[in-house]
C-alpha positions as CSV (number, residue, x, y, z in Angstrom):
1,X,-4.7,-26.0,-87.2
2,X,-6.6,-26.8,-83.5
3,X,-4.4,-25.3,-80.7
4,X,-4.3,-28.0,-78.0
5,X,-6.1,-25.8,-75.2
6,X,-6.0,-28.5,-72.3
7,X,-2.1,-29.1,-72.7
8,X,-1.7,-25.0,-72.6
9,X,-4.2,-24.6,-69.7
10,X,-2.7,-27.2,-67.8
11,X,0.8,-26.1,-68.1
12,X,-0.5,-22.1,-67.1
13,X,-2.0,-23.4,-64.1
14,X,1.0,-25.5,-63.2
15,X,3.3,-22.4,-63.6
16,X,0.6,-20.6,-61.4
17,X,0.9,-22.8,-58.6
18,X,4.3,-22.9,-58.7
19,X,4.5,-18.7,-58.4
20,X,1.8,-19.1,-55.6
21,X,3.7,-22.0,-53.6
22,X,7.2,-20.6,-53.8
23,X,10.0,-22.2,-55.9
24,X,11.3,-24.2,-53.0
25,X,11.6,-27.5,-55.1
26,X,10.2,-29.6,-52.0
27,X,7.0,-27.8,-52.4
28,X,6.7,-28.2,-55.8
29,X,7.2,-32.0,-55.5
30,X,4.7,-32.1,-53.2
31,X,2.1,-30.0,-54.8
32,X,2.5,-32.5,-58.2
33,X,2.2,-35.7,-55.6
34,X,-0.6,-33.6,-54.0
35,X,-2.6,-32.9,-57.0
36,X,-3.1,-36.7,-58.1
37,X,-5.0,-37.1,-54.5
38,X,-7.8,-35.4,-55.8
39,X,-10.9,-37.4,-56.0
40,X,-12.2,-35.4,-59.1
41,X,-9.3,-35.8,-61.3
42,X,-9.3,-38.2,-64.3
43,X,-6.1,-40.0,-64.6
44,X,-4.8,-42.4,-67.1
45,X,-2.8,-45.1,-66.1
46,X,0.0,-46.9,-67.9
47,X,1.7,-49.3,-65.4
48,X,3.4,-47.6,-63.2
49,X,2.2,-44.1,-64.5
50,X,-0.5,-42.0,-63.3
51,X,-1.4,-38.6,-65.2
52,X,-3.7,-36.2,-63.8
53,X,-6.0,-34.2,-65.3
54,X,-6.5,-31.2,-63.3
55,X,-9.9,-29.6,-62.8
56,X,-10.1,-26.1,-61.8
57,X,-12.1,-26.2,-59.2
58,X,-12.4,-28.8,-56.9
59,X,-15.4,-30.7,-54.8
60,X,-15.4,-29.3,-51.3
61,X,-14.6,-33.2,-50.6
62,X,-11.8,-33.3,-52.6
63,X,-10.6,-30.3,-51.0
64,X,-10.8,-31.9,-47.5
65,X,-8.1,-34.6,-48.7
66,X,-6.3,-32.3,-50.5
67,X,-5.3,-30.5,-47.1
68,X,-4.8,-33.3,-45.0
69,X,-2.3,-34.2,-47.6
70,X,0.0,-30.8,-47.9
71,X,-0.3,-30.2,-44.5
72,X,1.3,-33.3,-43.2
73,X,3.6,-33.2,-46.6
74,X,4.9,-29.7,-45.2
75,X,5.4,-30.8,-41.7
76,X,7.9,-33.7,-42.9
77,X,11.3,-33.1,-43.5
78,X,12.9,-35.0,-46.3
79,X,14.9,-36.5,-44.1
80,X,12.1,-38.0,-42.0
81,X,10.7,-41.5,-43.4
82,X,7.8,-40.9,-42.8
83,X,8.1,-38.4,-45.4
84,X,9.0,-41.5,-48.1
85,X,5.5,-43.3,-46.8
86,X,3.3,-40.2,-47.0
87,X,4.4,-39.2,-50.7
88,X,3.0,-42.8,-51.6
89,X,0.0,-42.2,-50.9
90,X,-1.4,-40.4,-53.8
91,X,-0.5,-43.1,-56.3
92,X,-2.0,-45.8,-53.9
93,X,-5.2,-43.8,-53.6
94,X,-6.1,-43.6,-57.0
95,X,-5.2,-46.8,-57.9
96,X,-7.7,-48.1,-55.3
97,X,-11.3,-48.3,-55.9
98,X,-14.4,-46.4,-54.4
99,X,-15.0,-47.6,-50.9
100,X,-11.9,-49.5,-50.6
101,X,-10.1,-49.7,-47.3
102,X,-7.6,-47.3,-48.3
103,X,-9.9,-44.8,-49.5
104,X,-12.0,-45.1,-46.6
105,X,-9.1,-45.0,-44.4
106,X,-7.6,-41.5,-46.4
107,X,-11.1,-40.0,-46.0
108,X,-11.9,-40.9,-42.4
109,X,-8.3,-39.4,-41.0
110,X,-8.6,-36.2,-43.8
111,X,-12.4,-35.7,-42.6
112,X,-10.9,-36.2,-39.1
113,X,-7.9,-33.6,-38.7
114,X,-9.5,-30.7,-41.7
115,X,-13.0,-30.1,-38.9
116,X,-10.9,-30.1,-35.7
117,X,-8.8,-27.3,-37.0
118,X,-12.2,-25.0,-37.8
119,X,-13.7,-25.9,-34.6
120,X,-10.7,-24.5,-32.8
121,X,-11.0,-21.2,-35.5
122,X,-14.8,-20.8,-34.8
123,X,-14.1,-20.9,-31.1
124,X,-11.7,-18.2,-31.6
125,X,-13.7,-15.8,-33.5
126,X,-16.9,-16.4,-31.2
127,X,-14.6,-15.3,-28.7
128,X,-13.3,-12.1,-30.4
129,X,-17.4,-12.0,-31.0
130,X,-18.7,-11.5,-27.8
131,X,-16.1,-9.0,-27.1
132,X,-16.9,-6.9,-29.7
133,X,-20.4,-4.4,-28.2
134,X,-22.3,-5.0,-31.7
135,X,-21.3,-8.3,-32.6
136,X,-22.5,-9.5,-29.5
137,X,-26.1,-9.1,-30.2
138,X,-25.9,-10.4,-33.5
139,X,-28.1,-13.2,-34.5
140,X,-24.7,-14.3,-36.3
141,X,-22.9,-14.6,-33.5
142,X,-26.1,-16.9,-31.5
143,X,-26.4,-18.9,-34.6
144,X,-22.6,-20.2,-34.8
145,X,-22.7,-21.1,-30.8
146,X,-25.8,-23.3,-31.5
147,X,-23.8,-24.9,-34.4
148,X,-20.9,-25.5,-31.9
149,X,-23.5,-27.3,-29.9
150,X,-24.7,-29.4,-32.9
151,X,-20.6,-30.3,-33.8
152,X,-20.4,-31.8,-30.2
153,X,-23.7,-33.4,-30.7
154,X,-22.6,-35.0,-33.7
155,X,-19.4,-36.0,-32.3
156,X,-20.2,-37.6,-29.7
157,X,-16.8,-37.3,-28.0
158,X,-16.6,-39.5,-24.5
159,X,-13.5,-37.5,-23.9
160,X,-14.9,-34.5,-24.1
161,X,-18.7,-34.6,-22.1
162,X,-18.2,-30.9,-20.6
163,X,-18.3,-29.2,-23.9
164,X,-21.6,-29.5,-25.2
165,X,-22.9,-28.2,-22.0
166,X,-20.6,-25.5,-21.9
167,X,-21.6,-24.4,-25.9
168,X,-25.2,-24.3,-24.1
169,X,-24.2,-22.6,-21.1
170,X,-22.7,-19.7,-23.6
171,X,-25.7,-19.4,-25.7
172,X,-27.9,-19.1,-22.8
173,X,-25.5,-15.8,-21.8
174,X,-26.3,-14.3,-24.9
175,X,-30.1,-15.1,-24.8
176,X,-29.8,-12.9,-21.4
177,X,-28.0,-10.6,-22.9
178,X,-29.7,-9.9,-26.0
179,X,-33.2,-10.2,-24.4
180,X,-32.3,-6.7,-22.7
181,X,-32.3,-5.2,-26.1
182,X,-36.0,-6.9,-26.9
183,X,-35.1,-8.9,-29.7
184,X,-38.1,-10.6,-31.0
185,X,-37.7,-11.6,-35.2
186,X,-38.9,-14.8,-35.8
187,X,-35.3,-15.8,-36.2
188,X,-34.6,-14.6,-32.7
189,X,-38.0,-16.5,-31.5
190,X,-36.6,-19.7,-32.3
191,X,-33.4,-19.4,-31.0
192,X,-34.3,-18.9,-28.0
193,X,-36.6,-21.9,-28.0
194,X,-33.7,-23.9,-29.4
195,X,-32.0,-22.6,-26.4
196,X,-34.2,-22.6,-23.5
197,X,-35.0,-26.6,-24.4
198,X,-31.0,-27.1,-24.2
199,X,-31.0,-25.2,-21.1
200,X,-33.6,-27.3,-19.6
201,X,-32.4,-30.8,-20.9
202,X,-29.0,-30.1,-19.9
203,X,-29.9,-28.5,-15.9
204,X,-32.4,-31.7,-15.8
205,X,-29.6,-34.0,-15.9
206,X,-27.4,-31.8,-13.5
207,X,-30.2,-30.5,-11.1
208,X,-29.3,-27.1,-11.3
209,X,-31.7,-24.3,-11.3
210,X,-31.9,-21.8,-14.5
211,X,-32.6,-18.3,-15.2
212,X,-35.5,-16.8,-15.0
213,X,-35.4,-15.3,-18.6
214,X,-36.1,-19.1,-19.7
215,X,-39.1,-19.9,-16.7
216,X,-40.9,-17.2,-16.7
217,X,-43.8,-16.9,-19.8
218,X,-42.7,-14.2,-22.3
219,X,-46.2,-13.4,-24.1
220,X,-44.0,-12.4,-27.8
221,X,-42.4,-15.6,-27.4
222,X,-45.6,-17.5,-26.1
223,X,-47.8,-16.6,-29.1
224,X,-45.5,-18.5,-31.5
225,X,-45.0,-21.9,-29.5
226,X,-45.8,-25.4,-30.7
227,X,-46.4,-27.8,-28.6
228,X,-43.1,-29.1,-27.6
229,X,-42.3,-25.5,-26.6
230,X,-45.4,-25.2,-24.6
231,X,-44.0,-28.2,-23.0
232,X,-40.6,-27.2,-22.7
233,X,-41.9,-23.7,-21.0
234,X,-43.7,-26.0,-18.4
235,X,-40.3,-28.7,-18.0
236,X,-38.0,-25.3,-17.3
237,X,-39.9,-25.6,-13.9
238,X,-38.2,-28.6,-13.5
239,X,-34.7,-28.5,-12.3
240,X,-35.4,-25.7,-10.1
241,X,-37.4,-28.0,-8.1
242,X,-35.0,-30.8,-8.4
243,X,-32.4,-28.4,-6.8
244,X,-35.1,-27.1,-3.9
245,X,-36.3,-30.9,-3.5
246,X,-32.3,-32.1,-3.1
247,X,-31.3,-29.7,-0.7
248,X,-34.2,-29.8,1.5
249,X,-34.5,-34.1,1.2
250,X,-31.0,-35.0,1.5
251,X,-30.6,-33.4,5.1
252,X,-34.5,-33.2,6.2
253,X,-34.0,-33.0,9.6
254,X,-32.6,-29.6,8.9
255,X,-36.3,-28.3,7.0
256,X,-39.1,-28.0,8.3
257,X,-42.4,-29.9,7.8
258,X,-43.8,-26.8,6.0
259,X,-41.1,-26.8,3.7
260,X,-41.7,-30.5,2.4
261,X,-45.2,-29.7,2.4
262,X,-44.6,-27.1,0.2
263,X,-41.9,-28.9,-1.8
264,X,-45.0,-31.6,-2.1
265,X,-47.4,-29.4,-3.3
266,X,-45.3,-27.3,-5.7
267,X,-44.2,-30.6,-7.2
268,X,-48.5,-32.3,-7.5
269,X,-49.1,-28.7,-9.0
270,X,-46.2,-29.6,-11.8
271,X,-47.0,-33.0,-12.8
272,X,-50.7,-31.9,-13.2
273,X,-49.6,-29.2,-15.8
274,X,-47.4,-31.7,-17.5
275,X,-50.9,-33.9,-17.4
276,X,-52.8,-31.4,-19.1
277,X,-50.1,-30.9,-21.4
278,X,-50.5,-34.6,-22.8
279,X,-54.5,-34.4,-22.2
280,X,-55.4,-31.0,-24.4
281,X,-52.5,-31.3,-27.3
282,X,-53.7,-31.3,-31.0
283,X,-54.8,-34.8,-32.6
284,X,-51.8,-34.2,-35.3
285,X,-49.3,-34.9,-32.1
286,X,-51.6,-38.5,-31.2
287,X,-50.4,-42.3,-31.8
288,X,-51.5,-45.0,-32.4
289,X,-51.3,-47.7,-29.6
290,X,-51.4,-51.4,-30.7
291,X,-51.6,-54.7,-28.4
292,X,-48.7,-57.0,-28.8
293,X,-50.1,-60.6,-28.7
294,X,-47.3,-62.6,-30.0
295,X,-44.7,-62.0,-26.9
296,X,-43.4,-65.2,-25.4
297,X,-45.0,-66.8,-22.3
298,X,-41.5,-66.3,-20.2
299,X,-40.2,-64.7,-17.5
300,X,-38.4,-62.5,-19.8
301,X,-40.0,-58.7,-20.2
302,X,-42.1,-57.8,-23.4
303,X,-44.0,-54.7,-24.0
304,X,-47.5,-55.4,-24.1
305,X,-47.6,-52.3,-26.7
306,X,-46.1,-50.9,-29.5
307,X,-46.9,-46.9,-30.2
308,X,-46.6,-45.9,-33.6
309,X,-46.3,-41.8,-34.2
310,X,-46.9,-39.8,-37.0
311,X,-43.0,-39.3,-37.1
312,X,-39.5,-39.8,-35.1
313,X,-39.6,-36.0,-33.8
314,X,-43.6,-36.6,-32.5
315,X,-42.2,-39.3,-31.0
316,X,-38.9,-37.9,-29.5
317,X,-41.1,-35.4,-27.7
318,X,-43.5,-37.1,-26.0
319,X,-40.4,-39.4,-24.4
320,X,-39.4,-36.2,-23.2
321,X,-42.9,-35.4,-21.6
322,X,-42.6,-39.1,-19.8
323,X,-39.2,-38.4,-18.6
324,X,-40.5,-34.9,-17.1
325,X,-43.3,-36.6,-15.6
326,X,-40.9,-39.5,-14.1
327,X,-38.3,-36.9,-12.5
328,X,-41.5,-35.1,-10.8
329,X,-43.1,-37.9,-9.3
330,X,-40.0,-39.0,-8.0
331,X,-39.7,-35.6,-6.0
332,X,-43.4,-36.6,-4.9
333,X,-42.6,-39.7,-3.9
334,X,-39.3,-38.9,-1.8
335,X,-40.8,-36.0,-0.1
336,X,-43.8,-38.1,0.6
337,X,-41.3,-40.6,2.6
338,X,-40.8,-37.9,4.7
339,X,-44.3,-36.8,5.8
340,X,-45.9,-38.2,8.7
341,X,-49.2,-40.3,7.3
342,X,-52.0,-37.8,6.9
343,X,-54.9,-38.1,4.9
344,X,-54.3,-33.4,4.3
345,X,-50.8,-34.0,3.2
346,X,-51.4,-37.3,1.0
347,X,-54.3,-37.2,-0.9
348,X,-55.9,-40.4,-1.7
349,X,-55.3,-39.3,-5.8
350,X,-51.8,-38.6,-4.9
351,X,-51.3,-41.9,-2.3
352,X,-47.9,-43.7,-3.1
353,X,-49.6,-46.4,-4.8
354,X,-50.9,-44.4,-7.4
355,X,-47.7,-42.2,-8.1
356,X,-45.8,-45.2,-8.6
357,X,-48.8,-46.9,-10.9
358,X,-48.3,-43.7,-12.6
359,X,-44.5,-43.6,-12.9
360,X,-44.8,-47.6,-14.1
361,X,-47.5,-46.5,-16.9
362,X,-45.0,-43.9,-18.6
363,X,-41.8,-46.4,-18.6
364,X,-44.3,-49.0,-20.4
365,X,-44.7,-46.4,-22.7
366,X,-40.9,-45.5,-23.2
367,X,-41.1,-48.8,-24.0
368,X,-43.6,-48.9,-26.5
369,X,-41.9,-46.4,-28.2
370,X,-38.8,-48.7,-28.7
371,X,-39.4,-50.3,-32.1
372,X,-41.0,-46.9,-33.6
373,X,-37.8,-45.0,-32.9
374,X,-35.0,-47.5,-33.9
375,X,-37.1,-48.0,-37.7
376,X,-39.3,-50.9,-37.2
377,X,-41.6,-51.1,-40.0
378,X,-44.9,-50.7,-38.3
379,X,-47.1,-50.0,-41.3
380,X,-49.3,-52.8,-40.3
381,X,-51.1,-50.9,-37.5
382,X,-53.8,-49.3,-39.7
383,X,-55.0,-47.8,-36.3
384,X,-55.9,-43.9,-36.5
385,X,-54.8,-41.9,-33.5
386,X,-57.0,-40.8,-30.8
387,X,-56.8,-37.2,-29.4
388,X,-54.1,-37.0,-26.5
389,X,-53.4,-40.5,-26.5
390,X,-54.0,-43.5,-27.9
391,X,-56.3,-46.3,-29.2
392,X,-56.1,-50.0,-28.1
393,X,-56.4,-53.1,-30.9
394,X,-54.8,-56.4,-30.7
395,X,-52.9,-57.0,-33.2
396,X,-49.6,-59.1,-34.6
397,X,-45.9,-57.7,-33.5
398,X,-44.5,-55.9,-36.4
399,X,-41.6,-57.7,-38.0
400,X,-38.2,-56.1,-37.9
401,X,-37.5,-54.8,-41.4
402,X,-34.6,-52.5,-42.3
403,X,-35.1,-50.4,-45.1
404,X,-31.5,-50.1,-46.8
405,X,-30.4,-46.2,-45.2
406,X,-33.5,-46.0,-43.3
407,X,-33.8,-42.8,-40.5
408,X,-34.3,-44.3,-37.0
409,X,-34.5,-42.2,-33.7
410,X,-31.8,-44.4,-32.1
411,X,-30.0,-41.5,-30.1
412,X,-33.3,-40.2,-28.9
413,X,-33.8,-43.2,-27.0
414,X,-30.5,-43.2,-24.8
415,X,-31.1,-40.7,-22.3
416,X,-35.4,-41.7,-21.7
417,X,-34.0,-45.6,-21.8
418,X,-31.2,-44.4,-19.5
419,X,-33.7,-42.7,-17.1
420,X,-36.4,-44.9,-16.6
421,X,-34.3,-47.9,-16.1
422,X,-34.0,-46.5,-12.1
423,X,-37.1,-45.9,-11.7
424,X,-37.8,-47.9,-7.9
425,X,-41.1,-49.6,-8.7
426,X,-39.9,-51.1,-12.6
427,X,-40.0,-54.7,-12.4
428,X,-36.2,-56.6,-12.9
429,X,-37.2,-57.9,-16.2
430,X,-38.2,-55.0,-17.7
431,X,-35.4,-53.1,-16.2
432,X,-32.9,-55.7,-17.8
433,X,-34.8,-55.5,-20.9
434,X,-34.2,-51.6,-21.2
435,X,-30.4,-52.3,-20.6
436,X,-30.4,-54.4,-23.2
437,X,-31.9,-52.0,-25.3
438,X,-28.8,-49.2,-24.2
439,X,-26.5,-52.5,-25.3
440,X,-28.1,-52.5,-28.8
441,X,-27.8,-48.9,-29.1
442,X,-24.2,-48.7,-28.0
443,X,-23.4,-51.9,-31.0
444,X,-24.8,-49.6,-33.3
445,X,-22.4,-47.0,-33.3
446,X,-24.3,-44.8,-30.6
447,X,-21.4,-43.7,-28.1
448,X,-23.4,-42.2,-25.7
449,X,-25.3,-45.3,-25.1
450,X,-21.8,-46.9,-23.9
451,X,-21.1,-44.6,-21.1
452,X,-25.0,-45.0,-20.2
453,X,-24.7,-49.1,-19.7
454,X,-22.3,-48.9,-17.1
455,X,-23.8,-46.2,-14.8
456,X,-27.0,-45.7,-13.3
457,X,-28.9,-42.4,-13.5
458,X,-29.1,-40.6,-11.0
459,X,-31.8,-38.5,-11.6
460,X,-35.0,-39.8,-10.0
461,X,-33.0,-40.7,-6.9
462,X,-32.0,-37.0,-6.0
463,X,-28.7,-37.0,-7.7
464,X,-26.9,-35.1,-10.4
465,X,-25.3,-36.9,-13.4
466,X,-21.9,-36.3,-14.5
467,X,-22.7,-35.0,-17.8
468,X,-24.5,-33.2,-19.9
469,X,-25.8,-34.0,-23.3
470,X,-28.6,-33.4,-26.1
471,X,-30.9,-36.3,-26.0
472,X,-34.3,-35.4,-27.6
């Protein structure tokens, strides 16, 4: 005689549940109604019947739904009908198919309320964290404010543009602290390259200055660096020259001629480092450059080039060298509109004519960099890449071909699109066309790019923006 194993089990766990969840009838009801919502059951359905076959342990998925589900079951008095409309949802669910509307719709609001309720609890325990002397200076404790950072980066909340930048601003406390107790793992090492590039994006847009712990060269730290970190050492220069060039340019007749001079100087001394930068990196970070010959013969802007990089994050950083590059010879160019014309202050390298050639050479290449970053298939350009820079052949526009779930480097785009499209000497067309590129951007799901088409940056015309966010 075979003893029916499933039936028993089932009933045990049944009788379990019910000891766990109390005997308050209510609750049992819901917890049967709650049990069918599970993705992973099997059921077997005869009309109007649906009977579940419970598995012990569920998919961290179906868990998710399973929450949403008691929680607002439990919230409901019986009295409420809404109560009636929530209990039908289990059978409606898994009567519907995979990637219905319904099930879409379940999953979206269940993924939607479960993560709001453990960003609020992580908050919480960072806090109780930070107090504690030990915990503090754990690499524990650094770790989950950097996630924090990555939740708002991923959410993309428009309601909610001060948090990122204040999940940065708390990491960048403990980097200070923690660098008083010489922390140097490789763990720690990358952290605080993780943070200082956050730091520096985020007091870019705001034109703050930052710490010294994250300007001034650390050799531990320094003998580890890639290349974007090298570059990121020499951008944390940055905003504390955006700050000196704003308060001594938007009221110059209060500062002194030395001071602009100085402010001019510092500024030439920057973008040259940034130059080198691009001039002596490894040919592993080079691209490819190709001529566009098939753009129309309009008025209407088209890059004469199309870059192609050995991959999105290659690519996302040297955006990030062009927008460094842009904001400092936008100081040079301001705080040249205030020197008197002199061949010792204005060097016939550094004239206005070739800072702004300059400026207009590194938005055409934002602009090359266009179709590599939102998944173009470029594999037609056969060129290999030069080192620092590129290498020039004429050949056919690529066609736009999508993959199925191809990566792109959409959101990497926003904030270098967003930039250079106030940059003074950019022709109309080509600013247009870089609008039209934030337009794309924000159809496809990329909310930051909706805020960015109805401002303009502020950033190469001596102001702050009103947010912060991580855009490389």
């Amino acid at each position: 005689m075979i003893r029916d194993e499933t039936t028993i089990t089932q009933n045990r766990f049944r009788q379990w549940h019910m000891r766990t969840r109390g005997s308050d009838s209510r609750l049992a009801r819901n917890a049967s109604l709650f049990s069918t919502l599970v993705a992973g059951v099997s059921t077997s359905m005869f009309g109007d019947c649906v009977t579940p076959a419970y598995r012990l342990s569920p998919s961290a998925e179906d868990a998710v739904l399973c929450h949403f589900y008691q929680t607002i079951i439990e919230t409901l008095s019986d009295e409420d009908p809404a109560h009636y409309l929530h209990t039908q949802l289990p059978n409606l669910y898994v009567r519907s198919d995979p990637g219905s509307a319904l099930r879409l719709a379940t999953e979206a609001i269940s993924y939607a309320s479960s993560p709001r309720k453990r960003y609020v609890q992580a908050i919480k325990a960072i806090e109780q964290a930070i107090q504690d002397p030990v915990e503090v200076g754990n690499d524990q404790t650094l770790y989950a404010v950097l996630l924090l950072c990555g939740y708002e980066t991923i959410l993309q909340d428009l309601n909610t543009p001060p948090a990122w930048g204040a999940h940065v601003d708390g990491a960048a406390a403990l980097v200070k602290f923690r660098s008083s107790n010489e922390v140097h793992s490789s763990l720690s090492r990358s952290m605080f390259c993780f943070v200082r590039k956050s730091v520096v994006l985020g007091h870019m847009q705001i034109c703050r200055p930052i710490d010294k712990i994250f300007t001034v060269p650390d050799e531990t730290t320094s003998l580890y660096e890639r290349p974007e970190d090298h570059l990121i050492a020499t951008a944390a220069k940055i905003p504390n020259l955006q700050y000196r060039s704003n308060y001594l340019l938007t009221e110059p007749q209060d500062a002194s001629k030395s001071d602009i001079e100085n402010l001019f100087y510092s500024a030439r001394v920057l973008d040259r480092e940034l130059s080198d930068w691009a001039s002596n990196i490894s040919t592993t970070w080079s691209y490819s450059a190709a001529m566009n010959i098939r753009g129309p013969a309009s008025s209407k802007f088209t890059s004469r080039q199309i870059h192609r990089y050995p991959n999105f994050y290659t690519a996302r950083v040297w955006n990030f060298y062009r927008v460094s590059r842009l904001i400092v010879q936008s100081v040079l160019l301001r705080a040249i509109s205030w020197l008197p014309i002199s061949m010792e202050t204005r060097p016939n390298e550094f004239n206005k004519s070739k800072i702004e050639e300059s400026s207009i050479e590194l938005v055409n290449d934002i602009c090359a960099s266009v179709p590599f970053l939102l998944g173009h298939n470029l594999s037609n350009m056969k060129l290999p890449a030069t080192s620092g820079g590129r290498k020039q052949e004429r050949t056919s526009c690529p066609e736009v071909e999508q993959n199925g779930e191809i990566r792109t480097g959409r959101f990497s785009l926003i904030w270098p699109l967003y930039v250079a499209c106030s940059a003074p000497s950019v022709p109309e067309a080509q600013r247009e066309w870089m609008h039209m590129q934030l337009l794309l951007l924000a159809e496809h799901d990329e909310s930051q790019a909706h805020f960015m088409c109805f401002t303009k940056s502020q950033t190469l015309l001596g102001g702050a923006e009103n947010f912060r966010f991580a855009c490389i």
